[in-house]
C-alpha positions as CSV (number, residue, x, y, z in Angstrom):
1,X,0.0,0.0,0.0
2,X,1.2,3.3,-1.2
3,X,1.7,6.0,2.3
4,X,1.1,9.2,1.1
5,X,3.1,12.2,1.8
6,X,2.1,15.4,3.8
7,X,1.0,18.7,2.4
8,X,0.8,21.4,5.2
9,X,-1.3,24.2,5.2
10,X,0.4,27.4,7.6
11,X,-1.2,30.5,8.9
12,X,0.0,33.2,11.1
13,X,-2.7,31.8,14.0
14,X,-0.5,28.5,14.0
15,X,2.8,28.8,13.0
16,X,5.5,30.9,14.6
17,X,9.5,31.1,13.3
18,X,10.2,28.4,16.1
19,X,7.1,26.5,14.9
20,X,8.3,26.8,11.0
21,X,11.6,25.1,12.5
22,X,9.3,22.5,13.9
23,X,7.3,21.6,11.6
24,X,10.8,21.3,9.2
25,X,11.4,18.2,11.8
26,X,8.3,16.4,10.5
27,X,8.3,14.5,6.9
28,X,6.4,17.4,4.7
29,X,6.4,17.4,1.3
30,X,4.8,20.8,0.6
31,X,3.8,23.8,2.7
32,X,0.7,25.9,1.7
33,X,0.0,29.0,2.2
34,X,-3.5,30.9,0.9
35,X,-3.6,34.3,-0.3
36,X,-6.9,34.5,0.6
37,X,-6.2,34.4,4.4
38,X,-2.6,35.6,4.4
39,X,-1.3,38.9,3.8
40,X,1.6,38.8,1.7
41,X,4.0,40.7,4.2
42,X,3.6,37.5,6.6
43,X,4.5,35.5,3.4
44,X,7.5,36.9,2.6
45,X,8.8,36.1,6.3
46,X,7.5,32.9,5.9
47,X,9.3,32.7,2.5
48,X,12.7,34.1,4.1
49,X,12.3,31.9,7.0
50,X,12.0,28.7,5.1
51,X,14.9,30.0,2.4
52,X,17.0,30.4,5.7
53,X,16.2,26.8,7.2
54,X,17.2,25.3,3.4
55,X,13.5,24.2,2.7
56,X,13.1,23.2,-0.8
57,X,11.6,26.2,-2.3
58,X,9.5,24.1,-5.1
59,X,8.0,22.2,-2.1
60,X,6.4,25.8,-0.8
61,X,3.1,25.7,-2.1
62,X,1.1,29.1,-2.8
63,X,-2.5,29.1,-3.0
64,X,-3.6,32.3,-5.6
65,X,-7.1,32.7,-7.1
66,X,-9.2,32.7,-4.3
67,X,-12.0,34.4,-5.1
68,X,-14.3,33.9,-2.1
69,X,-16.3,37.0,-1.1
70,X,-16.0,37.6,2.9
71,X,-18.1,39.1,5.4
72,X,-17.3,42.5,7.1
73,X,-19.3,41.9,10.2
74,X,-20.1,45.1,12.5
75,X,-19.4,43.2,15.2
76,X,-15.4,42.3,14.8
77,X,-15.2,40.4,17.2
78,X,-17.6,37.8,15.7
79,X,-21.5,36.8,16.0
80,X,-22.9,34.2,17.5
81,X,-26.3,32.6,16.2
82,X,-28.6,29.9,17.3
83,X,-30.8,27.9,15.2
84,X,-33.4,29.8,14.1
85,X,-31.2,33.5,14.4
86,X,-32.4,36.2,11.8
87,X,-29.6,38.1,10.9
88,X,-29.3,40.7,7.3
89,X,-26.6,41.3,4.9
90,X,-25.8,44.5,3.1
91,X,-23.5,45.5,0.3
92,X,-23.1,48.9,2.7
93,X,-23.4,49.7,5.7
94,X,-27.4,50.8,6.9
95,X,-29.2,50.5,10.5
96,X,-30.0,46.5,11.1
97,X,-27.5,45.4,9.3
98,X,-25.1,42.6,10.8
99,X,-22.5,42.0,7.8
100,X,-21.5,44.0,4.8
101,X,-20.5,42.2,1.7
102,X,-18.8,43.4,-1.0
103,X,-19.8,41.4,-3.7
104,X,-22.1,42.7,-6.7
105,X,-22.6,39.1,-7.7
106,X,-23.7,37.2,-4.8
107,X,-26.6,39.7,-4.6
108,X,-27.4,39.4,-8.5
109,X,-27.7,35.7,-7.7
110,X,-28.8,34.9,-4.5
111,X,-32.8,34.5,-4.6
112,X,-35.8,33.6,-1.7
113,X,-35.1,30.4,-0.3
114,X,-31.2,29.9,-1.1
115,X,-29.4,28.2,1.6
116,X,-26.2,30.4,1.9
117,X,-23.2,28.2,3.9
118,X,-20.1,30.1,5.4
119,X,-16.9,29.1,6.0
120,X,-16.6,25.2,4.9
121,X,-20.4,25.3,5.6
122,X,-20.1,24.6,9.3
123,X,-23.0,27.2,9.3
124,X,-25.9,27.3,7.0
125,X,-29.0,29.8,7.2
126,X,-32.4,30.1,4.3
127,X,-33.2,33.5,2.8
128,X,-36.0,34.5,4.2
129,X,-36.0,38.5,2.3
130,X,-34.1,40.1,-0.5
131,X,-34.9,44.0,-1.0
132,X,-32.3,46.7,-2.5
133,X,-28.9,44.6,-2.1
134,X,-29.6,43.7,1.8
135,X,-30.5,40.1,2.4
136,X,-32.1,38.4,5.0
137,X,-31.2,35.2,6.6
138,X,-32.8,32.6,9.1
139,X,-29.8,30.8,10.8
140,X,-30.2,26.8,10.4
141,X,-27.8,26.0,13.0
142,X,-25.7,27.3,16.3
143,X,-22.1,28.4,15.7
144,X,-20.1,31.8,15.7
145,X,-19.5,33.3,12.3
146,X,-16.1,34.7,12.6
147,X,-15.5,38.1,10.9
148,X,-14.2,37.6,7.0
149,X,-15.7,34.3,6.8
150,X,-15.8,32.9,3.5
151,X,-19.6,33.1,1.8
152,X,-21.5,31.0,-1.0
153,X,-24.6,29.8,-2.4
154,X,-25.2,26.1,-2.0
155,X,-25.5,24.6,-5.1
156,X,-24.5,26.6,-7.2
157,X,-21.0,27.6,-9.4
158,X,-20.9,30.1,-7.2
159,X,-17.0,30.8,-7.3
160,X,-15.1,31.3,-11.0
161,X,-11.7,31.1,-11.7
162,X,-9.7,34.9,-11.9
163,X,-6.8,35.8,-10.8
164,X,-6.6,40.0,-11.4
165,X,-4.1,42.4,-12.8
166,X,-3.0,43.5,-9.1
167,X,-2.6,39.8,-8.1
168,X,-0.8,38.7,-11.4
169,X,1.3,41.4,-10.6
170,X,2.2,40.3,-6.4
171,X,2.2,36.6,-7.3
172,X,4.9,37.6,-9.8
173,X,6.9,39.8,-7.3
174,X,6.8,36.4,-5.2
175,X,7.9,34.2,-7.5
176,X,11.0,37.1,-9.4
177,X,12.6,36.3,-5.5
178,X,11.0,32.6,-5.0
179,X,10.4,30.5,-7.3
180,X,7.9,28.1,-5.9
181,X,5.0,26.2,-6.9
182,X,1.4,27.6,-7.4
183,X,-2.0,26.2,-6.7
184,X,-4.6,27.7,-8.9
185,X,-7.9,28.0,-6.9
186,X,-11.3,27.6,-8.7
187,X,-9.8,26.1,-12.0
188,X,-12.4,25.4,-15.2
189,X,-9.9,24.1,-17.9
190,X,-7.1,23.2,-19.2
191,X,-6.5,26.6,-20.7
192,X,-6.4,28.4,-17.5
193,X,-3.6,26.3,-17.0
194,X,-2.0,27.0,-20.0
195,X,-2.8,30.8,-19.4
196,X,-1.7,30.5,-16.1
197,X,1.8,28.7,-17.2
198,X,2.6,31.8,-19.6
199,X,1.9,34.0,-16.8
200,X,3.8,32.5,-14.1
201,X,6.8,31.6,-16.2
202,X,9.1,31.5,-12.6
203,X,6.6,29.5,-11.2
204,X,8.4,26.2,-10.0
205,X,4.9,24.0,-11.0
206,X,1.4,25.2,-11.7
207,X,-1.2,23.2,-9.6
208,X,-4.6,22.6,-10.2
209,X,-7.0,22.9,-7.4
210,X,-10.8,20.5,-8.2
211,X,-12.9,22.3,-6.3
212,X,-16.1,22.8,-8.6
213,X,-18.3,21.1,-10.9
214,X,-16.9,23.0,-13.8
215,X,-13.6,21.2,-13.2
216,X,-14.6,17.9,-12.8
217,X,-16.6,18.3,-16.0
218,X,-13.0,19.0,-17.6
219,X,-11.2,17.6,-15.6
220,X,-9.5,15.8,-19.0
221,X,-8.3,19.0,-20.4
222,X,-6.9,19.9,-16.5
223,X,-5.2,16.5,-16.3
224,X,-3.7,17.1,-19.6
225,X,-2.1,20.0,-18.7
226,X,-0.8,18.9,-15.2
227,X,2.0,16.8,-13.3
228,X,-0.2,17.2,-10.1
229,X,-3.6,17.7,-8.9
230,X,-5.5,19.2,-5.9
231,X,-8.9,17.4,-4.7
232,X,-10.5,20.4,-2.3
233,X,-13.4,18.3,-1.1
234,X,-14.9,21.2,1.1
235,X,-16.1,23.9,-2.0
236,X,-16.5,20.8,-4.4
237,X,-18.8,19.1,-1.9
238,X,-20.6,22.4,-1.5
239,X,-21.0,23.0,-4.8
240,X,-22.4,19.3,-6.0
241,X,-23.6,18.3,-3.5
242,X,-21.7,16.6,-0.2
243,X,-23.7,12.9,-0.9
244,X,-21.6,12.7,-4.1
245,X,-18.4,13.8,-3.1
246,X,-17.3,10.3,-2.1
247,X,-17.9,8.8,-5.5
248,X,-16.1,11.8,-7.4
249,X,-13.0,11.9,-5.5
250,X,-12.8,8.2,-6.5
251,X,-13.5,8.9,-10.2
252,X,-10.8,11.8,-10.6
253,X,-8.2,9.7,-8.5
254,X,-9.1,6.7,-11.3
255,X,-8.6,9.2,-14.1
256,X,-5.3,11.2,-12.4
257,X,-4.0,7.9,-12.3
258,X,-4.4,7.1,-16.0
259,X,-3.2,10.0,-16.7
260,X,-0.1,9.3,-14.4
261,X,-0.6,12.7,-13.0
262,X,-0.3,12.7,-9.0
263,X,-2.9,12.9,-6.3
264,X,-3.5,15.3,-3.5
265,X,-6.7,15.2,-1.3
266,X,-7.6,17.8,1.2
267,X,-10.2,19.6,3.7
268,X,-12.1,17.9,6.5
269,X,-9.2,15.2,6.8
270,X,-8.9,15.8,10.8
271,X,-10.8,18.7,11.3
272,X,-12.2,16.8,14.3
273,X,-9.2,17.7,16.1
274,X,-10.3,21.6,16.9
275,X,-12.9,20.3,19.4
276,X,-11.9,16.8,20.3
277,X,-8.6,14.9,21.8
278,X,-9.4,12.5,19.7
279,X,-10.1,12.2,16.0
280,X,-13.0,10.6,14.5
281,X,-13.4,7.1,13.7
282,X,-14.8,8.1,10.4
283,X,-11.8,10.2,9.8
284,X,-9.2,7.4,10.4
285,X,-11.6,5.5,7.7
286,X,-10.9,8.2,5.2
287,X,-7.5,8.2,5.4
288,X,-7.0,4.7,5.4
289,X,-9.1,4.0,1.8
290,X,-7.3,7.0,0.4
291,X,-4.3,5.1,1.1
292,X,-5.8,2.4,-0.7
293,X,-6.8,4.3,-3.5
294,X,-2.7,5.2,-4.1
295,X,-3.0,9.0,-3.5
296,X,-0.1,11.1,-3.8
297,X,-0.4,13.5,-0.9
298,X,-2.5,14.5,2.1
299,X,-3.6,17.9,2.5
300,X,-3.9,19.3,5.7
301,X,-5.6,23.0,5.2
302,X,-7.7,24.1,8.4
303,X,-6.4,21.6,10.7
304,X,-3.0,23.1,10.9
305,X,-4.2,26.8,9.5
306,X,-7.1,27.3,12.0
307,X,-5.4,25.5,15.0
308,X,-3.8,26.4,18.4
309,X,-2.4,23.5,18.4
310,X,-1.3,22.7,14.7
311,X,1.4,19.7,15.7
312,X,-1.2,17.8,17.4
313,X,-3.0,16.8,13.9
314,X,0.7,16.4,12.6
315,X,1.6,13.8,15.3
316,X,-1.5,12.3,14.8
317,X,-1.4,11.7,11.2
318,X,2.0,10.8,11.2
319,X,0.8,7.8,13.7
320,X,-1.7,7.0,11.1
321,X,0.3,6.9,8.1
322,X,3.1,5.0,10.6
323,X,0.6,2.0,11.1
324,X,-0.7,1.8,7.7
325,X,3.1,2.1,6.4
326,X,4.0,-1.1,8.7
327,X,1.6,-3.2,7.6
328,X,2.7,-3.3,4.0
């Protein structure tokens, strides 16, 4: 049986310089980073930091093309909600309002009765009103929306692939000192690949990330064009549905593999591990049959990102991979 290797995903939350030297002492083959949550001043110390330790700089993987709206809540600090919670969304700021977003087309497309999911969708809420831009929402479970959570429409291609002038043009600055590898989020074809490959010509590889239904309907063209492939199960259950994202992971792996492009599956993998000791006996599951199935690599994204305690998913992995390695 095939043990995969370990992609890391790092945020400023987690990972310190003493942690970077840390994390250097466990067996990673790539470290992520997402422009979508990190500023690019934190990764350009991060970049230094890991030049400085000798870390393979075509093993740094960053994350561009994230074009998830976020909320600007009024209350920074966060907002809790309880099943059943009414709360409104804006695209400005007016009395009642508990979130401004930014975002011309959420509001062109969200209609009565949507369910709207932040975050990975650990909270979901129904539109209940939609008058003038400001949208209102019935909460359909307990949680604390954090401020700049991430925002989509369930079931729907909600997010599109575009990476702008101003980001062509940081990415770029990145990669003229570093040249690592990219993950392209929201990806539709092969030919944003090739775009992306003519763009990024310092780029040490151009990743693929399958996170919509757009891609996996291409995914031929995508594998064409690539050495290496991201699964993100969270948006691509989200955005087919999450009873069928079992059966596509398995279908892309069976087509990478044809290809003989390599594998990388990520999001929810431990994330059982911000609230318990423990991880879940379903989880263990998971990563045992995606052993079996002969991926490539296991992405860990908000496990490590989102964490306190970003080395406690590491050791655990590590003594699942460990087991399933010795019984070969």
């Amino acid at each position: 049986m095939k043990t995969p290797q370990l992609w890391v995903t790092i945020d400023k939350r987690g990972f310190s310089k003493e942690g970077l030297k840390k994390l250097l002492e466990y067996n990673i083959a790539g470290i992520r980073m997402n422009t979508g949550r990190c500023p690019y001043t934190w990764i350009y110390e991060v970049l230094e930091e890991l030049s400085r330790l000798n870390y393979p700089l075509s093993q740094i993987l960053l994350d561009i093309g994230n074009t998830k709206p976020r909320l600007h809540l009024t209350e920074t600090n966060g907002m809790e909600l309880d099943n059943g919670s009414l709360f409104s969304i804006s695209d400005q700021a007016k009395d009642g309002v508990n979130a401004i977003l930014p975002h011309k087309r959420f509001f062109e497309e969200v209609n009565l009765n949507d369910i709207v999911y932040f975050g990975d969708g650990e909270i979901e809420a129904v539109v209940e009103g939609v008058h003038q831009n400001t949208v209102t929402l019935r909460s359909l479970s307990s949680g604390r929306l954090g401020n700049h959570v991430a925002i989509g429409i369930k079931g729907k291609e909600f997010f599109k692939f575009l990476i702008d002038e101003k980001e062509i043009a940081e990415v770029n600055s990145v990669l003229h000192r570093f040249p690592i590898s990219l993950i392209l989020s929201f990806i539709e074809s092969g030919d944003n690949l090739v775009w992306a490959k003519k763009i990024f010509p310092h780029a040490a590889s151009v990743i693929p990330k399958i996170e919509t239904g757009t891609a996996v309907s291409n995914i031929e063209s995508i594998l064409a064009q690539s050495d290496t492939i991201f699964v993100g199960r969270g948006d691509l259950g989200l955005s087919l549905g999450i009873e069928k994202i079992g059966i596509i992971q398995k279908e892309i792996i069976q087509k990478a593999q044809k290809a003989g492009c390599k594998i990388s599956i990520g999001t929810g993998t431990l994330d059982s591990l911000k609230w318990s000791q423990i991880p879940l006996r379903a989880e263990i599951i998971d990563i045992t049959n995606s052993c079996l199935e002969g991926i490539d690599y296991i992405a860990l994204t908000s496990e490590t990102a989102a964490s306190q305690h970003p080395f406690k998913v590491l050791d655990f992995i590590q003594h699942i991979l460990n087991y399933i390695k010795g019984i070969d």
